[in-house]
VEXMITI-336723 format. One record per residue (C-alpha): residue in one letter; chain; x, y negated, z. Coordinates in Angstrom, 1 decimal. Example, Ala and Ser with C-alpha at 12.3 -4.5 7.8 and 13.67 -1.06 7.14 Angstrom:
<atoms>
+--------+--------+--------+--------+--------+
: residu : chaine :     px :     py :     pz :
+--------+--------+--------+--------+--------+
:      a :      A :   12.3 :    4.5 :    7.8 :
:      s :      A :   13.7 :    1.1 :    7.1 :
+--------+--------+--------+--------+--------+
</atoms>
This chain:
<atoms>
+--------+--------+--------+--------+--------+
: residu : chaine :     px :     py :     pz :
+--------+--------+--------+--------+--------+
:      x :      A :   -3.0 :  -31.6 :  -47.8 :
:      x :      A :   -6.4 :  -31.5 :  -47.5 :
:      x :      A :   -9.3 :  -30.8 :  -49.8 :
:      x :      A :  -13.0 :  -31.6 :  -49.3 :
:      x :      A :  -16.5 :  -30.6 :  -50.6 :
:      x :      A :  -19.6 :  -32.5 :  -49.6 :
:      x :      A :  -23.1 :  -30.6 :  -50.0 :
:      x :      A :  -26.6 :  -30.8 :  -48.6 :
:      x :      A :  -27.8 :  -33.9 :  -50.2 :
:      x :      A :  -30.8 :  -34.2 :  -52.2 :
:      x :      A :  -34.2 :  -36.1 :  -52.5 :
:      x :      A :  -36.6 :  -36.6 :  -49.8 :
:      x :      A :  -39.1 :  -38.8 :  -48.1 :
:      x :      A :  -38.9 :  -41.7 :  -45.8 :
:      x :      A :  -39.0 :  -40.2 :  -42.0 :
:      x :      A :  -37.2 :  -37.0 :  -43.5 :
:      x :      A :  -34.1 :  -35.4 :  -42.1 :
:      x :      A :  -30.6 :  -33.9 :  -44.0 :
:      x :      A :  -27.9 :  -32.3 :  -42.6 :
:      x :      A :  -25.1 :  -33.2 :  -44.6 :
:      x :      A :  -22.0 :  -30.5 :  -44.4 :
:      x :      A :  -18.4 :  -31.0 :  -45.6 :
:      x :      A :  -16.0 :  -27.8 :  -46.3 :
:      x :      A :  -11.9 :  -28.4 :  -45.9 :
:      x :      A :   -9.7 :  -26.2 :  -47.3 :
:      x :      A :   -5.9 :  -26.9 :  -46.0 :
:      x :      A :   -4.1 :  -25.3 :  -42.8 :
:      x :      A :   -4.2 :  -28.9 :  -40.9 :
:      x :      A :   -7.7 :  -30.0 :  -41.1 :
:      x :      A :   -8.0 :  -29.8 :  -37.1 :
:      x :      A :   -5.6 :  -32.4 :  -36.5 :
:      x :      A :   -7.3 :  -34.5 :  -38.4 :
:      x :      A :   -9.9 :  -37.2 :  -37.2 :
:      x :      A :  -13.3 :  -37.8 :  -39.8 :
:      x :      A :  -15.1 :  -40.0 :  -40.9 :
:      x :      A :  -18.2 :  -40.0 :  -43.0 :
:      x :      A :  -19.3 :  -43.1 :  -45.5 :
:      x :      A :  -21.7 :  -43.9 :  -47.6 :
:      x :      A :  -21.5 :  -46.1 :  -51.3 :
:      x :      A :  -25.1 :  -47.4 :  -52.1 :
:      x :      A :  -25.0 :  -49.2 :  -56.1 :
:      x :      A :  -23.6 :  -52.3 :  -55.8 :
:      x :      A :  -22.6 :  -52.2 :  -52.4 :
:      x :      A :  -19.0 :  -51.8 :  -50.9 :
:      x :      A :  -18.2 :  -48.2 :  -49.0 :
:      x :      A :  -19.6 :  -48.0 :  -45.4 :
:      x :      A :  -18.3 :  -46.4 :  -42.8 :
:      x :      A :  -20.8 :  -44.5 :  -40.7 :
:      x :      A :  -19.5 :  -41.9 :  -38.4 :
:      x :      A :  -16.0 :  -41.0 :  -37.3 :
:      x :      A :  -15.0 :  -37.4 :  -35.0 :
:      x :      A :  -11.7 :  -37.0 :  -33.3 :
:      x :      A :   -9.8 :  -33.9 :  -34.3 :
:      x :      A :  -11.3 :  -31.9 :  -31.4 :
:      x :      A :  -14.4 :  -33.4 :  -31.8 :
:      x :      A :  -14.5 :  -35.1 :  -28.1 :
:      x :      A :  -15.3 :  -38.2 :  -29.4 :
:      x :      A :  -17.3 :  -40.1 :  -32.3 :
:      x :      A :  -18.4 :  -43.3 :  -33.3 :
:      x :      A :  -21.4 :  -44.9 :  -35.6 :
:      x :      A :  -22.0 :  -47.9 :  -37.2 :
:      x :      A :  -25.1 :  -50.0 :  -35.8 :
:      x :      A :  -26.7 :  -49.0 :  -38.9 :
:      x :      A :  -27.4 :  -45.4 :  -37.8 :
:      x :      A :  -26.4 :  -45.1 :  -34.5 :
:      x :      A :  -29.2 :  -43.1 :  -32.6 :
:      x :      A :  -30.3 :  -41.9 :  -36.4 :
:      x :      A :  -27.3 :  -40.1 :  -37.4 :
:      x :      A :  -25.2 :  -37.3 :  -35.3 :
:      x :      A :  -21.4 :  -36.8 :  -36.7 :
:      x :      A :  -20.2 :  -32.8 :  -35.1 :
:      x :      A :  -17.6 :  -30.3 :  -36.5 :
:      x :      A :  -16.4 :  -26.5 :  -36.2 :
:      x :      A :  -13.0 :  -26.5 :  -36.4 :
:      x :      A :  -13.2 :  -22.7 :  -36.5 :
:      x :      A :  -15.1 :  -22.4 :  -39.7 :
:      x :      A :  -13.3 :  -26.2 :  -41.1 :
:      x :      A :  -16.7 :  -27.7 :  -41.3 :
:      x :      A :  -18.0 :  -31.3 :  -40.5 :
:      x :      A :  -21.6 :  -32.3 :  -40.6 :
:      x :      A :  -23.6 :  -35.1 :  -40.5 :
:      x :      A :  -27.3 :  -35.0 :  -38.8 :
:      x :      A :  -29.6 :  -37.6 :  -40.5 :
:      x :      A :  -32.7 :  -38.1 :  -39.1 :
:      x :      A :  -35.5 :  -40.4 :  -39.7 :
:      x :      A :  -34.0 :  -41.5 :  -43.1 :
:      x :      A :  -35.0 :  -44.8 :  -44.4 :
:      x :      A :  -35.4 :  -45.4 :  -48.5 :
:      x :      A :  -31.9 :  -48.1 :  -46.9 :
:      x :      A :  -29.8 :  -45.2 :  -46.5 :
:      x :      A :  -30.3 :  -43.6 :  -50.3 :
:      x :      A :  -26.4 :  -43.6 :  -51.5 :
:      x :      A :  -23.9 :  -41.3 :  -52.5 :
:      x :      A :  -22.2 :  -39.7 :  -49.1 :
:      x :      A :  -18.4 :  -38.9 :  -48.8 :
:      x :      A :  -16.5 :  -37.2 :  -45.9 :
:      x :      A :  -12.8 :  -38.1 :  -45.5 :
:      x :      A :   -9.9 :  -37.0 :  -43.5 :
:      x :      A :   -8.2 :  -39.8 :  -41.4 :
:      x :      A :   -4.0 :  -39.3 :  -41.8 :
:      x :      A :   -1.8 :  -41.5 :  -40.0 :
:      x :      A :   -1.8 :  -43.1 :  -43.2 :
:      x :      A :   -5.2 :  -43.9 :  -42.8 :
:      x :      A :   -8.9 :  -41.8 :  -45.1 :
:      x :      A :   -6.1 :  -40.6 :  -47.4 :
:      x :      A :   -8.2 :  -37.2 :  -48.6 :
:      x :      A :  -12.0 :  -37.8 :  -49.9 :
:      x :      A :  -14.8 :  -35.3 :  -51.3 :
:      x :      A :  -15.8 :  -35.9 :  -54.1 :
:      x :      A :  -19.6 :  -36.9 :  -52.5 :
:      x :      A :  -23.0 :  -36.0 :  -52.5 :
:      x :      A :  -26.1 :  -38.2 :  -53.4 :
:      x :      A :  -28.9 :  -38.8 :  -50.7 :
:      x :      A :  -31.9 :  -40.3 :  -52.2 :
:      x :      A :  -34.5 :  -41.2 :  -49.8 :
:      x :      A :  -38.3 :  -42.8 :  -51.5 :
:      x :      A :  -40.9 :  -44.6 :  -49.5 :
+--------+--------+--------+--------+--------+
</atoms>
């Protein structure tokens, strides 16, 4: 089992950047693949970045891709996510979550990104 802690959200301004960083607790967090998502009010779950267990390969939706950088340290069982350039479109509540062959079975609990014009 895994557990997970989101931090380094927060408000800023349009054009800003965030580093997003989630902890993992649990002695199999490096066989797991991530992904990070976003929930915006009234909007479904987003996926927006996914990292293979080693890290050698990620994946963004169109939304941020060349915005946002998805990177992790298995060595200190950390993932982050880069945001740069944020839009007052990307203000939403962030979650990291650990893919399992069972599919995102373990989630953080999230951290709110606020981004004004």
């Amino acid at each position: 089992q895994v557990q997970l802690v989101e931090s380094g959200g927060g408000l800023v301004q349009s054009g800003d950047s965030l580093r997003l960083s989630c902890a993992a607790s649990g002695r199999t967090f490096s066989s797991y693949g991530m992904g990070w998502f976003r929930q915006a009010p009234g909007k479904e779950r987003e996926l927006l970045a996914t990292i293979s267990w080693s890290g050698d390969s990620t994946g963004y939706a169109d939304s941020v891709k060349g915005r946002f950088t998805i990177s992790r340290d298995n060595a200190k069982n950390l993932v982050y996510l880069q945001m740069n350039n944020l839009e007052p479109e990307d203000t939403a509540v962030y979650y990291c979550a650990a893919h399992t062959p069972y599919g995102y079975r373990y989630w953080g609990q999230g951290t709110q990104v606020t981004v004004s014009s």
